[in-house]
N, C-alpha and C positions, 0 to 999 in steps of 0.2 A: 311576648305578645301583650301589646296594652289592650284596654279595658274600654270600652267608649262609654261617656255618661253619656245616660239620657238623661233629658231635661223634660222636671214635671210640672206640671202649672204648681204644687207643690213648693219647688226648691226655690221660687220666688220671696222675697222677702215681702213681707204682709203688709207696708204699706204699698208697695209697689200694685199687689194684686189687689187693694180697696181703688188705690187710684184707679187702674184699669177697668176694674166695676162701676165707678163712677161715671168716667168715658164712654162705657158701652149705652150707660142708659141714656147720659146725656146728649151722645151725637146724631142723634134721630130727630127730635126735635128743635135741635139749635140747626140741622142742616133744612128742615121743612121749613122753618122760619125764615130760613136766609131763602130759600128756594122764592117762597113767596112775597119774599122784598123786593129781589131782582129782577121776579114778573111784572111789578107794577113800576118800582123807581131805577132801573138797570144802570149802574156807574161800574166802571172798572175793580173797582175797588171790591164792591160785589160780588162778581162774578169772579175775581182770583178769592176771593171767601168762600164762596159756594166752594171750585174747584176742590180747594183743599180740606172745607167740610165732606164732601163727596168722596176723595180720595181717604179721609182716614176712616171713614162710615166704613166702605170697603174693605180697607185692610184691615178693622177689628171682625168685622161678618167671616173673611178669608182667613183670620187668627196669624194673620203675616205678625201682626204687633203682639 
């Protein structure tokens, strides 16, 4: 019978988990910034921005990443 690892925010390697603190702080207000760009100047380009600030905002709050 094997044995299952679990995985702890621990057995990450330490840059890995600074980078990811960094990310957490930062994607809040580089997503509110873009938010209120693409209320006043809206190009494509923007809004696939936002998307994907909005989508990784999420998946660090949900802990997917």
């Amino acid at each position: 019978m094997k044995r299952r690892k679990f995985i702890t925010k621990y057995s990450y390697t330490p840059w890995y988990r600074t980078t990811k603190r960094v990310c957490e702080q930062l994607i809040l207000p580089f997503t509110i910034f873009q938010l209120i760009r693409t209320l006043f100047i809206p190009t494509v380009f923007d809004v696939l921005l936002l998307a994907v600030f909005i989508a990784i905002a999420v998946s660090i709050y949900f802990e997917i990443v």
